[in-house]
Every structure is written in structure tokens, then in C-alpha cells.
C-alpha positions in Angstrom: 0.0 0.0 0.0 1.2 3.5 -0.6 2.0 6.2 1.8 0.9 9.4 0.9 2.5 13.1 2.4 5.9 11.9 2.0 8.8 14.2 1.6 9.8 14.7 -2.3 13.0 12.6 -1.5 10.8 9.7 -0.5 8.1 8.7 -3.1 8.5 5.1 -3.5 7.4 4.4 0.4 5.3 1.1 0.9 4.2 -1.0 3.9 4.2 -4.6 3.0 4.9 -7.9 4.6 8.6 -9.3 4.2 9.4 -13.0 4.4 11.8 -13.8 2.2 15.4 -14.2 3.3 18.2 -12.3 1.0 16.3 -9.0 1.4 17.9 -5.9 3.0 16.5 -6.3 6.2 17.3 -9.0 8.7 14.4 -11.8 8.1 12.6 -12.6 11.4 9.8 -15.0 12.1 6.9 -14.4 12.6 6.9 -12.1 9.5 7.2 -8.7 10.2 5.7 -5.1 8.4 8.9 -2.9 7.6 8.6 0.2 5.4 10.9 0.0 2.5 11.7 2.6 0.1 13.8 3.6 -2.5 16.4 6.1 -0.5 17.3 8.5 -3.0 16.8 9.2 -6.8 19.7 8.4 -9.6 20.6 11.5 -9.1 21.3 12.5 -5.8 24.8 13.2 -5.1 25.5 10.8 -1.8 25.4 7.0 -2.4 22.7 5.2 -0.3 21.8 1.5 -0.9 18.7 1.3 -3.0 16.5 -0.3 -0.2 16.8 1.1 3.4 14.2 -0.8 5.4 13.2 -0.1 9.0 12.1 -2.1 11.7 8.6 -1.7 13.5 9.7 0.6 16.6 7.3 0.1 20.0 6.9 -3.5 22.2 8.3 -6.5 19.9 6.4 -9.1 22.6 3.0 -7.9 21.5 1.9 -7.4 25.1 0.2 -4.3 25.8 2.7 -1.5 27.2 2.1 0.5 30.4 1.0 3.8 30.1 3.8 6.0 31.4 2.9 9.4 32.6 4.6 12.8 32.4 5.7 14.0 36.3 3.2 15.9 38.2 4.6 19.5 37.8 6.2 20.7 41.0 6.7 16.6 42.0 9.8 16.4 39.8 11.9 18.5 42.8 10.9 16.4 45.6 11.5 13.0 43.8 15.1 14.1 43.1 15.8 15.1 46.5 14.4 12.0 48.1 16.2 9.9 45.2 20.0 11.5 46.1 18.6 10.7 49.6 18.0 6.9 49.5 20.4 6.1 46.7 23.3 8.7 47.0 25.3 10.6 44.6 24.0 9.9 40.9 24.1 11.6 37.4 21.5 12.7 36.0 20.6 10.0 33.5 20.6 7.6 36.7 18.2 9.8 38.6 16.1 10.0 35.8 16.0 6.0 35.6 15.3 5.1 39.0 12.8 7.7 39.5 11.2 5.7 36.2 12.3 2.6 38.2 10.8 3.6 41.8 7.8 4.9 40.3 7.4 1.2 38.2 7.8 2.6 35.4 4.1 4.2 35.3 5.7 7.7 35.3 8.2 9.4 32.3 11.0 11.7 33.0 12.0 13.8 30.4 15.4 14.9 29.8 14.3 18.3 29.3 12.6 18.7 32.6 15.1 17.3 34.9 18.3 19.1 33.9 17.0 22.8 34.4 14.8 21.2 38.2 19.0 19.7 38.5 19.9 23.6 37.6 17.3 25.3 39.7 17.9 22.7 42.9 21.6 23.2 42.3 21.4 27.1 42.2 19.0 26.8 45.7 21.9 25.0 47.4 19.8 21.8 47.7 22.5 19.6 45.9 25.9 19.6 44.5 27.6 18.8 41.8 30.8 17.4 40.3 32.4 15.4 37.3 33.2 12.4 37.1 33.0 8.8 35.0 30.2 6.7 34.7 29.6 3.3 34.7 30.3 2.9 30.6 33.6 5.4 31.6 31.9 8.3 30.2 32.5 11.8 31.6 29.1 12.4 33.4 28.1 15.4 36.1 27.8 13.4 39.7 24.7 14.9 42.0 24.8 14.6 45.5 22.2 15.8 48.5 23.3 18.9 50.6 22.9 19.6 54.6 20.2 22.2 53.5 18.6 19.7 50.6 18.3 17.3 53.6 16.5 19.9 55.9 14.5 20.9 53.0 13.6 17.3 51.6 12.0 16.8 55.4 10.1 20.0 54.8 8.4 18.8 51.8 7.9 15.0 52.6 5.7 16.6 56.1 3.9 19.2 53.7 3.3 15.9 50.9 1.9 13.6 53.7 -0.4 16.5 55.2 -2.0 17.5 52.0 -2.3 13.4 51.3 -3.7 13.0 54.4 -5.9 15.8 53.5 -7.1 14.7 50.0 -7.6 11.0 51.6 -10.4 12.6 53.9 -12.2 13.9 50.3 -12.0 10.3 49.3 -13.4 8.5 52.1 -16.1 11.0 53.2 -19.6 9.4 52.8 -22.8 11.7 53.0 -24.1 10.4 56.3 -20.7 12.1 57.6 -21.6 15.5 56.6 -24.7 15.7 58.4 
């Protein structure tokens, strides 16, 4: 079947069902869609192979993913802190896994919203930073819990299980209570 809005590059797009072995993409079984298209016309000046296929992207196993959610806004903080708490000095790509990790993966962590909270926490004097290597021995910035992110991060955790507490009484009032 043809794809239509395709770039001008691109025209020769098609979805189809590829079983045979000796094609440009790796066979698998079962049989799997790819998109294959012609990469480039005669004369374009950069050589491409004549067929670039690409791979389904998403869950392979067919099971239904879970839902991941973006952060609650003003949540992002407060799971940092109490992350460098428990689990000590990490870089940012680790905090953002284990907050994805902690949270069982139900919750998304974007790049682009944890390094300016890292900025803004690091600016407040609620954590530190420092290079170093990470665990593949690439140069990565270390972030570490401060005497005054402590102090804060209790702060918070109180004002978190009050207004919990409080939303909890919302959820468990019945009508026969009110009167």
C-alpha cells in the first residue's frame, strides 16, 4: 500500500509484509511489516543502498505496554531530592531512571525537565555537583544531597503527607458524615 504526504525525496514508500530471506532487512519469524523505500533518486549526489528498510519501533512481545505518565509539575523537585537521599550521589541520566524505576515505570521523566529542576535545585543549594566517569567510563556530572537539601527534603515529605492526608479525607467521606 502506498503512503501518501511523503517528503519529495521519498516517493516510493510502501508497507508490506517481508518473508523472504536475502532482502535488505534481517528476516525474522513471525513475519514482520517494515517500510521500504527507495532512499534517493539516480541523481542525488550521496550514495545510499537502493532499499533502506526499517524495523517496526514500540513492544516487539506484542503485550500491551504500560501507560507512562509525564511528572506531576512541582513533583519532579521532591523526587530528586528524596532519590539523592535513599540512593546517594548519581548523574542525571541515573536519577532519571530510578525515578522511572521507583515509580514502576508508570511515570516518564524527560530529559528536558530534569536538567534545568537539576539547575534550579543546584542554584537553591539543595544539591551539589561534580564530574566524574560513569559506569560505561563516560565523563558524566555526579549529583549529591546537601545539609540544606536534607533539611528541605523533610520540609516537603511533612507538607506531601499532610496535604495526602488531606485529600484522603475527600475520598473517604460518605454523605451520612456531613450531616
Amino acid at each position: 500500500m502506498e503512503c501518501g504526504g511523503l517528503p519529495p525525496l521519498l516517493p516510493k514508500l510502501k508497507i508490506r509484509n517481508r518473508t523472504a530471506p536475502g532482502e535488505a532487512c534481517l528476516a525474522r519469524s513471525p513475519p514482520i511489516a517494515t517500510a521500504c523505500f527507495s532512499a534517493a533518486p539516480d541523481n542525488f549526489p550521496v550514495a545510499f543502498p537502493k532499499e533502506i528498510c526499517h524495523l517496526p519501533v514500540g513492544n516487539p512481545n506484542g503485550r500491551p505496554m504500560k501507560q507512562k505518565t509525564d511528572v506531576p509539575q512541582g513533583t519532579l523537585a521532591l523526587m530528586v531530592l528524596k532519590t539523592l537521599d535513599v540512593l546517594g550521589s548519581l548523574h542525571g541520566y541515573g536519577i532519571a531512571r530510578r525515578i522511572e524505576q521507583i515509580s514502576g515505570d508508570l511515570l516518564a521523566v524527560n530529559q528536558g525537565t530534569l536538567y534545568p529542576v537539576l539547575l534550579k535545585l543546584e542554584q537553591e543549594g539543595m544539591i551539589a555537583s561534580e564530574w566524574g566517569a560513569s559506569e560505561n567510563n563516560r565523563r558524566a556530572r555526579f549529583y549529591r544531597l546537601t545539609k540544606e537539601g536534607r533539611k528541605q527534603l523533610q520540609v516537603e515529605t511533612k507538607d506531601w503527607q499532610q496535604t495526602a492526608a488531606l485529600i484522603g479525607r475527600f475520598f473517604t467521606a460518605k454523605a451520612e458524615d456531613l450531616s
